[in-house]
C-alpha angles and dihedrals in degrees: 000000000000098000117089131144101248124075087212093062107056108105108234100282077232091060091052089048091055096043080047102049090043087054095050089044086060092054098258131154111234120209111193112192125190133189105173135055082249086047112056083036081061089044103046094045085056091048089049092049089041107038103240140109136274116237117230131248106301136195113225082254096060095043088052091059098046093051084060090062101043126093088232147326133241120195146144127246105304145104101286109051073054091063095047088053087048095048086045093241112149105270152161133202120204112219128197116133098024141066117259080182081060119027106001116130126248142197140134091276104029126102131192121219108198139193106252087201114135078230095055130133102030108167093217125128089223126045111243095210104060122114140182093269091037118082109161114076094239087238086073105047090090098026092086146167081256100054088050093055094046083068093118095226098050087083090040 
């Protein structure tokens, strides 16, 4: 789950193409929804790289469904990781600029991977320490494709 408001809360696209090529190393299937333009353009540019397909268009009901069926889910701060937490299915939200403490979802199968950064969380929509030179928000830079799979039921 890859879409979210805030430009301070995308995780880096290079972060999703590690965790995706790790994925697909381990033999996993990779469903990339998209709601927005800036989104399918995210999504299309990860199944090229990956070598999957793109999901079409789909309404919240039929991404609910489909999150029943998966192994896990992996998303940022936004609406729908919230709604995997919430249906119990495995997952795992990704947190920079905002507050778990706050607004992180929860649920029995559901784990938070947090920025440990004396700046994080913000709150901001835009990150204050990028640069021109600088692309990846700082809240990000240890919170890796590698952090996320060491989520131990990811290999469940």
């Amino acid at each position: 789950l890859h879409g979210t408001t805030w430009p301070s809360k995308h995780w880096p696209d290079d972060s999703w193409l590690e965790l995706g090529k790790f994925l697909k190393e381990g033999g996993e299937d990779i469903y990339l929804p998209w709601s927005t333009a800036q989104e399918k353009i995210r999504a299309e540019w990860l199944a090229k790289e990956l070598n999957v397909p793109v999901l079409p268009k789909l309404s919240l009901t039929e991404i609910a469904e489909l999150m029943l069926k998966v192994k896990a889910v992996v998303g940022v701060d936004t609406g729908l990781t919230h709604l995997a937490a919430l249906l119990n299915v495995r997952s795992i939200g990704i947190y920079g600029s905002t507050d778990v403490e706050l607004t992180g979802a929860m649920g029995i199968k559901h784990e938070n991977l947090k920025s440990d950064l004396e700046c994080s969380p913000c709150l901001s929509k835009q990150c204050k320490l990028l640069d021109g030179d600088t692309l990846v928000p700082p809240c990000y830079e240890k919170v890796t494709a590698e952090s996320v799979v060491e989520v131990s039921f990811i290999n469940e």
